[in-house]
N, CA, C and O of each residue as an XYZ file, in Angstrom:
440
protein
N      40.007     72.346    222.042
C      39.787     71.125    221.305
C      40.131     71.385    219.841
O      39.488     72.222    219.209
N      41.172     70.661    219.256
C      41.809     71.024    218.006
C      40.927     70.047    216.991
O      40.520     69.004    217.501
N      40.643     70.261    215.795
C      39.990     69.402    214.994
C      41.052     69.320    213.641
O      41.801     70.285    213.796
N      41.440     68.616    212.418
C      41.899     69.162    211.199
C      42.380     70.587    210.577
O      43.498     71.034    210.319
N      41.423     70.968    210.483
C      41.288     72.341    210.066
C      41.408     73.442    210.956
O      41.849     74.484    210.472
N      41.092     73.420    212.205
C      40.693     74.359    213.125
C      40.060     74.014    214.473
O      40.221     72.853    214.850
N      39.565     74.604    215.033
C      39.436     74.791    216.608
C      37.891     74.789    216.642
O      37.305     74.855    215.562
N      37.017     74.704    218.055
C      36.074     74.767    217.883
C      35.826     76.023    217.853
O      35.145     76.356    216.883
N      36.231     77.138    218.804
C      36.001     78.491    218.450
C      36.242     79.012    217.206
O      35.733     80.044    216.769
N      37.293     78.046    216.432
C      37.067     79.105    214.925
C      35.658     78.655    214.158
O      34.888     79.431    213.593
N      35.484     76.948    214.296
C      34.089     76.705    214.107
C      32.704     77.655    214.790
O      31.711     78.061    214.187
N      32.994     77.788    215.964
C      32.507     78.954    216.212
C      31.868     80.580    215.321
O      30.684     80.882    215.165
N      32.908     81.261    214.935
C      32.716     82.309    214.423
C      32.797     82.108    213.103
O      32.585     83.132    212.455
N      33.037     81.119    212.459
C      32.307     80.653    211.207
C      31.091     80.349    211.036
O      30.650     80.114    209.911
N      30.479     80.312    211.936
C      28.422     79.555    212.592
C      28.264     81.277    212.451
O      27.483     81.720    211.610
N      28.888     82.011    213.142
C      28.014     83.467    213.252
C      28.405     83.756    212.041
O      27.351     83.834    211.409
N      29.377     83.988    211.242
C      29.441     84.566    209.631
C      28.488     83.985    208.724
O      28.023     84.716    207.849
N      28.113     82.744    208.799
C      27.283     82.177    208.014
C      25.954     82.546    208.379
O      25.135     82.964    207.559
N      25.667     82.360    209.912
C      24.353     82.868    209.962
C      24.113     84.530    209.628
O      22.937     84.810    209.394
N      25.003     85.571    209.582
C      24.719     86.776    209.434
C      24.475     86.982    207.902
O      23.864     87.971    207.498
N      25.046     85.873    206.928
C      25.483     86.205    205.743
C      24.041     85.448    204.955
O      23.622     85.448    203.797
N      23.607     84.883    206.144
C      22.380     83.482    205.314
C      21.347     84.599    205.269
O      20.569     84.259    204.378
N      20.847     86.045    205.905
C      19.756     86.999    205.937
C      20.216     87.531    204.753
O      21.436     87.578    204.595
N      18.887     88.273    203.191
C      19.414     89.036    202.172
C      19.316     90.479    202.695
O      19.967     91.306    202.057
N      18.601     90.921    203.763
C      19.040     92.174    204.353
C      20.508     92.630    204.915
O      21.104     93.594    204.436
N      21.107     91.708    206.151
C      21.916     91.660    206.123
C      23.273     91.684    205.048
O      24.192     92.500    204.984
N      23.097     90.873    204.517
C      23.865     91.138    203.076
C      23.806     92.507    201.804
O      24.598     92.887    200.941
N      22.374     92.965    202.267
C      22.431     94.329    201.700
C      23.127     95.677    202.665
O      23.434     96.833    202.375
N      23.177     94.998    203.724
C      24.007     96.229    204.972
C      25.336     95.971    204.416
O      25.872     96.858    203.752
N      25.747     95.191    204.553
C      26.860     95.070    204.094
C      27.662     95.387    202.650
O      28.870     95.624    202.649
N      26.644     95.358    201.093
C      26.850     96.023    200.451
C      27.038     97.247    200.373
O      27.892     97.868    199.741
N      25.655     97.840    201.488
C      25.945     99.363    201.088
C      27.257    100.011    202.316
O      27.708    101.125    202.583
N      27.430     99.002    202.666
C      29.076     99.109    203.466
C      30.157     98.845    202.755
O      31.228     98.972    203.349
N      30.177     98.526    201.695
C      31.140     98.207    201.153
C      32.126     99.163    200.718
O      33.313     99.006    201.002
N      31.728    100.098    200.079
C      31.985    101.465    199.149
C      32.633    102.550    200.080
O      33.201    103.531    199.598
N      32.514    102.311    201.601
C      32.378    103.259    202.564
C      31.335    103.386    203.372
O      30.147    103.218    203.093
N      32.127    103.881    205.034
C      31.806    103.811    206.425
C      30.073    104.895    206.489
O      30.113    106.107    206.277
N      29.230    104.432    206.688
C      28.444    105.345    207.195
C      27.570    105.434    208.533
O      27.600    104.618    209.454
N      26.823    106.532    208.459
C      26.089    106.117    209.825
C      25.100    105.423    210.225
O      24.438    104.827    209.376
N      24.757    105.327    211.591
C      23.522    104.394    211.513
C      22.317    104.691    211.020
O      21.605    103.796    210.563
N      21.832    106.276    211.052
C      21.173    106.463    210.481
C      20.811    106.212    209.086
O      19.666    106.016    208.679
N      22.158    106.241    208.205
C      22.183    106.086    206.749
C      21.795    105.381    206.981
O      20.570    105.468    206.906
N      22.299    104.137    207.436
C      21.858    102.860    206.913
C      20.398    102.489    206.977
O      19.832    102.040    205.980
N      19.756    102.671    208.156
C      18.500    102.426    208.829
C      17.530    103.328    207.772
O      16.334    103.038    207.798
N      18.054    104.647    206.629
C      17.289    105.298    205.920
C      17.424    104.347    204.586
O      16.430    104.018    203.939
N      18.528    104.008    204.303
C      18.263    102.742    202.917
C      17.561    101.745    203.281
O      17.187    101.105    202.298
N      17.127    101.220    204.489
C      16.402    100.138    204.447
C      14.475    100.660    204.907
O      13.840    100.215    205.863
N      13.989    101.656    203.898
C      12.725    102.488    204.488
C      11.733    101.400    204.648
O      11.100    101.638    205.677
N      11.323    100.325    204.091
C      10.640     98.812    204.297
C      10.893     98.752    206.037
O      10.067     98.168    206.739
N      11.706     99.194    206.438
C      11.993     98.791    207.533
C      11.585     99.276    208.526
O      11.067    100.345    208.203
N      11.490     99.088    209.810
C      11.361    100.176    211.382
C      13.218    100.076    211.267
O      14.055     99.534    210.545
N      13.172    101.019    212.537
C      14.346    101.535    213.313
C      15.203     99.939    213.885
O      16.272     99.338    213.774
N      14.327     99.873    214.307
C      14.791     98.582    215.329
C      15.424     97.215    214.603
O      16.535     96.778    214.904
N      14.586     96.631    213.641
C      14.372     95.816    212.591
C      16.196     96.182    212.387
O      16.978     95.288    212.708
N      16.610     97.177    211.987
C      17.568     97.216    211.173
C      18.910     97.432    212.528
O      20.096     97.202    212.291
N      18.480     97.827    213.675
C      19.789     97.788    214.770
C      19.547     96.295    215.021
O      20.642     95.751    215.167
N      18.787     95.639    215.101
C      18.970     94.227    214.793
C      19.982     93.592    213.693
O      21.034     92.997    213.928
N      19.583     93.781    212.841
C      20.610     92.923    211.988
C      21.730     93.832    211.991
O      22.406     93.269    211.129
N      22.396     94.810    212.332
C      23.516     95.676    212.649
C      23.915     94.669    213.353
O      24.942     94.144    212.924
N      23.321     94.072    214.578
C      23.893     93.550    216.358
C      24.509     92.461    215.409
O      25.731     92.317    215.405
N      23.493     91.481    214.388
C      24.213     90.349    214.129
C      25.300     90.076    213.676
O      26.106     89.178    213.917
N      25.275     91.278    212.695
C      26.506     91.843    211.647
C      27.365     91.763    212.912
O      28.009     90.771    213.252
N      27.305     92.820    213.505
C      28.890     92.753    214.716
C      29.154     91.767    215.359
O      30.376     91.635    215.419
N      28.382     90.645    216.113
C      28.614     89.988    216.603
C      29.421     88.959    215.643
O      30.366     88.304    216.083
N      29.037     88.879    214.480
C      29.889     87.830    213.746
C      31.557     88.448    213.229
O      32.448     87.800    212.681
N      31.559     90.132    213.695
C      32.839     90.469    213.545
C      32.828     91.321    211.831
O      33.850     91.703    211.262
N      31.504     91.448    211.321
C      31.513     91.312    209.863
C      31.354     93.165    209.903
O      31.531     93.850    208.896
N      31.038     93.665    211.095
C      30.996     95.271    210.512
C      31.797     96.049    212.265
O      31.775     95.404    213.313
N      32.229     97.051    212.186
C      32.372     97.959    213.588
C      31.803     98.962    213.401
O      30.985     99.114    212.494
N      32.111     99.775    214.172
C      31.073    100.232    214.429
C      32.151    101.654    215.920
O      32.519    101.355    217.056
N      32.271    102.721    215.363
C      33.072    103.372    216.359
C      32.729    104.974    216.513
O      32.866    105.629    215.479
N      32.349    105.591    217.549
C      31.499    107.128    217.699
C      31.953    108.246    217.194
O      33.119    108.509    217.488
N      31.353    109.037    216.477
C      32.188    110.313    216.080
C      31.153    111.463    216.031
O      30.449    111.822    215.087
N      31.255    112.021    217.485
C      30.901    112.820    218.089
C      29.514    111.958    218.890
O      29.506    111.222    219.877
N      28.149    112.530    217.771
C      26.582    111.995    218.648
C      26.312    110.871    217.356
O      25.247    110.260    217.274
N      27.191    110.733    216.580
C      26.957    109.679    215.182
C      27.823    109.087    215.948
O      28.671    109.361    216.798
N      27.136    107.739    215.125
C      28.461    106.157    215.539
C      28.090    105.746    213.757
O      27.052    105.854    213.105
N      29.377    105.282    213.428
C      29.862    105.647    211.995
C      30.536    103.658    211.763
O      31.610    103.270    212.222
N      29.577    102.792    210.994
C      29.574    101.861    210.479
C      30.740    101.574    210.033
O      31.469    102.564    209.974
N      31.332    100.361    209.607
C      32.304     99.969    208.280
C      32.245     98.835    208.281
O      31.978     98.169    209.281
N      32.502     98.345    207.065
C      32.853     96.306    206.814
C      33.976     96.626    207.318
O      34.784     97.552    207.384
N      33.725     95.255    207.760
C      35.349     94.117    208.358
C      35.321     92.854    207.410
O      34.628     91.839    207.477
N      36.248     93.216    206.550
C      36.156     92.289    205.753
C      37.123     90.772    206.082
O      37.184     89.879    205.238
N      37.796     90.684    207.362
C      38.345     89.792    207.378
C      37.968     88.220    207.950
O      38.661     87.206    207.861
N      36.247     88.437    208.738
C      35.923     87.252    208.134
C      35.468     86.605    207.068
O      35.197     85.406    207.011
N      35.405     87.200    206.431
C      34.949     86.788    204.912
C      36.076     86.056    204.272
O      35.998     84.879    203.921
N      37.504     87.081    204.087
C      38.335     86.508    203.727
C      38.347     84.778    204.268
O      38.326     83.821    203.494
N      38.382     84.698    205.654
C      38.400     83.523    206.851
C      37.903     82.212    206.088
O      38.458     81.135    205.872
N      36.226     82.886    205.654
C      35.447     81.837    204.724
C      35.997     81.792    203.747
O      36.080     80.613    203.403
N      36.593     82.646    202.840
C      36.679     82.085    201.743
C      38.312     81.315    201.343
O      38.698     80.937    200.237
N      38.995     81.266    202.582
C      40.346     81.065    202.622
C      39.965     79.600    202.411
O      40.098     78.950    201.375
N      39.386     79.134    203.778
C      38.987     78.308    204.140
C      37.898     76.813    203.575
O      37.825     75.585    203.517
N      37.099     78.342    203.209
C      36.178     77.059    202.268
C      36.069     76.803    200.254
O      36.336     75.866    199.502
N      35.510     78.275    200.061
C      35.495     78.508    198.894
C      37.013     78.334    198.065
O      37.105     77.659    197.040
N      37.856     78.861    198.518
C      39.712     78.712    198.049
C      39.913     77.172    198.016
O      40.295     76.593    197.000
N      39.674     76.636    199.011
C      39.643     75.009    198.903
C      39.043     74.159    198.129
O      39.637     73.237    197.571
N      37.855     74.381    198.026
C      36.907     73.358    197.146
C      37.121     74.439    195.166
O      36.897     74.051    194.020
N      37.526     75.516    195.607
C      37.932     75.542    194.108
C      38.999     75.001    193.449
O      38.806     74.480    192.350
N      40.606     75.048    194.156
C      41.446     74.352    194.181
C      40.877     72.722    193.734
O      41.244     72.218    192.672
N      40.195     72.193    194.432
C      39.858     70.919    194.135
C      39.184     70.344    192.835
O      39.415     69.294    192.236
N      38.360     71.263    192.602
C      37.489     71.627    191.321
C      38.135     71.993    190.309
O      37.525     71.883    189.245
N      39.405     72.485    190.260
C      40.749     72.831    189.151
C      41.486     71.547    189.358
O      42.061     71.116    188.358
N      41.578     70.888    190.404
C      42.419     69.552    190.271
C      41.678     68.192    189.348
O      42.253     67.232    188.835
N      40.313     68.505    189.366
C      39.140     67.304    189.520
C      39.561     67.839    187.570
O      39.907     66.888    186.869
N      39.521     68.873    187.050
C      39.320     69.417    185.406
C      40.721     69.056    184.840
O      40.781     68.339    183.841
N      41.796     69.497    185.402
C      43.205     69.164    185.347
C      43.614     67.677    185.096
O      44.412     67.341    184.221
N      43.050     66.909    185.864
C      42.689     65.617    185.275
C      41.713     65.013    184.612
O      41.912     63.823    184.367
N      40.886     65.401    184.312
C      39.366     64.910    183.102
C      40.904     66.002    181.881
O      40.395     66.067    180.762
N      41.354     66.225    181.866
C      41.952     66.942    180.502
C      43.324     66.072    179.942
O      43.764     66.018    178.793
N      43.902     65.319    181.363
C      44.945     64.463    181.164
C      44.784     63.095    180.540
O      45.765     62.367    180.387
């Protein structure tokens, strides 16, 4: 089912980026992913507020929305951002409504 913009499945995995991105934990996994890949343990040790579990939770959400992988090296499984749904959103939404917001000033100046 085609809509304007996109499909429902891309509507789709835009619902999971937003919901992974709407948690400020989540969004802190992902910072400290930013810089470079680490393990799960790291991560689960920056978040000490936390249990174990609490934090392979918001890992699951992170992946499921495509926003981190996640691949074994050796008895470690070794994190990274995927930054290309983000790009997705911001192609999509933020790139657009700024464009518009430079058109809307471009004319208040004319």
């Amino acid at each position: 089912m085609s809509e304007e913009k996109g499909t429902t499945s891309d509507d789709s995995r835009d619902d999971a980026v937003f919901k992974a991105l709407a948690n400020s934990t989540r969004r802190r996994i992902l910072d400290l992913l930013r810089t470079e890949p680490r393990s799960t343990g790291d991560v689960c040790d920056a978040f000490p507020e936390l249990d174990r579990t609490t934090v392979l939770q918001h890992i699951r959400v992170l992946e499921r929305a495509e926003l981190l992988t996640g691949r074994r090296v050796g008895k470690t499984r070794r994190l990274a951002l995927a930054p290309l749904p983000i790009k997705r959103i911001h192609d999509r939404w933020i790139g657009e409504y700024t464009r518009a917001a430079v058109d809307v000033l471009a004319r208040l100046d004319d």
